[in-house]
C-alpha positions as CSV (number, residue, x, y, z in Angstrom):
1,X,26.4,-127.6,-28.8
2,X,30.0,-127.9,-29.1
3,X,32.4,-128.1,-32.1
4,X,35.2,-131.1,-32.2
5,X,37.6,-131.6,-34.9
6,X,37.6,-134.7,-37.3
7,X,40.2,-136.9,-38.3
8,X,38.6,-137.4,-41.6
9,X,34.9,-136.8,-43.4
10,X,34.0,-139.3,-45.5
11,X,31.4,-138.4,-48.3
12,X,30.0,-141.5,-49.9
13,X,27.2,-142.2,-52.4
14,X,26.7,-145.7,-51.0
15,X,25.5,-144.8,-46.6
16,X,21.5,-145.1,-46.4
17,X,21.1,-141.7,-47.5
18,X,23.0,-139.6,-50.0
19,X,23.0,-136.6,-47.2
20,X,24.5,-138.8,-45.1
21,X,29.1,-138.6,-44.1
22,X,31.2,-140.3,-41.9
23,X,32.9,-138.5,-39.3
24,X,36.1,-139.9,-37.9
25,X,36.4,-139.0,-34.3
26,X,39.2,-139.3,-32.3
27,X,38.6,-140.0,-29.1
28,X,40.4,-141.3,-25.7
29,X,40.1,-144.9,-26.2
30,X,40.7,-144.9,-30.0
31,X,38.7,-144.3,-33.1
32,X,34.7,-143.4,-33.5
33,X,33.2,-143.9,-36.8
34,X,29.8,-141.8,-36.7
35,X,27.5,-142.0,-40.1
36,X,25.3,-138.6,-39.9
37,X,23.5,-136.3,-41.7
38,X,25.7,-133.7,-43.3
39,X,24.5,-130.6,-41.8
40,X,26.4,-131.9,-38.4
41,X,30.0,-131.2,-40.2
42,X,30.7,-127.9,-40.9
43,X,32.5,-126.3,-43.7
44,X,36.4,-127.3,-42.3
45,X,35.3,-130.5,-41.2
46,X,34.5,-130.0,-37.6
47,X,31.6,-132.1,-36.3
48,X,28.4,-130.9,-34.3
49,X,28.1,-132.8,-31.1
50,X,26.3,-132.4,-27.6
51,X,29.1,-131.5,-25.1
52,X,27.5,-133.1,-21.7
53,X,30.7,-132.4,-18.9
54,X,34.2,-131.3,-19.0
55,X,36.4,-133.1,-16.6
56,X,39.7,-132.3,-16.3
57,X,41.7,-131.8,-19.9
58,X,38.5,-134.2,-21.6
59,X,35.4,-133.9,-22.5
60,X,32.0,-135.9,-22.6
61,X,30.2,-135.5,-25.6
62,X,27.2,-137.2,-27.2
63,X,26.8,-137.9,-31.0
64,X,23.5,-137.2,-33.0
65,X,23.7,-140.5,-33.8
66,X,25.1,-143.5,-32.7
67,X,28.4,-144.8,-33.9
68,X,29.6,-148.1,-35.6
69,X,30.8,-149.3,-32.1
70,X,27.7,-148.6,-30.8
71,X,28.9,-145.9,-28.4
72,X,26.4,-143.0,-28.2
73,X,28.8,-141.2,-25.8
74,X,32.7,-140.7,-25.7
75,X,35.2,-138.9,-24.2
76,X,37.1,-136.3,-26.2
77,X,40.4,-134.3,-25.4
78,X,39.8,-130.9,-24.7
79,X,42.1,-129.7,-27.3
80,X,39.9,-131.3,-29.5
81,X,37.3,-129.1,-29.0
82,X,36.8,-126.3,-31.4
83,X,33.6,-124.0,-29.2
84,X,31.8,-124.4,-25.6
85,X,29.1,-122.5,-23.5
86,X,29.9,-123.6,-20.0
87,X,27.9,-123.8,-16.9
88,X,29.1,-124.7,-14.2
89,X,26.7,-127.7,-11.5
90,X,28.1,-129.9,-9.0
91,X,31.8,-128.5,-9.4
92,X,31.7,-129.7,-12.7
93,X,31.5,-127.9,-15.9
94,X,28.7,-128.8,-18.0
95,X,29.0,-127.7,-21.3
């Protein structure tokens, strides 16, 4: 699992659930909107997500939960990235 930073947290009484937040992503091509439980944001904001390959200075990462797009995947720039555990397959570093 992997930690990235947030643009914003939204807490709002009106999602599906009242557990549920918004995390704002910020990702390569723009903005992600993901509506998730609120155990996948920590304490400062920083949002749980599944790191799946680092490739150069970005990073893969799946949501827990798909976003408003759609997109259940995006690409996020490393410095982005709060925490990794890396392996290492194919010359690529899966995270």
């Amino acid at each position: 699992m992997l930690l990235i930073k947030t643009k914003k947290v939204h807490k709002n009484k009106y999602y599906l659930h009242p557990s549920e937040i918004m995390a704002v992503v910020e990702t390569i091509n723009g903005i992600e909107e993901v509506i998730t439980h609120h155990t996948h944001v920590d304490e400062n904001n920083n949002f749980q997500v599944a790191g799946i390959v680092k490739d150069e200075d970005r990073v893969l990462v799946e949501f827990p939960r798909e976003s408003c797009k759609g997109a259940w995947r995006a690409w996020i720039s490393e410095k982005n990235v709060i925490k990794t555990g890396q392996t290492v397959i194919n010359s690529r570093v899966v995270l």
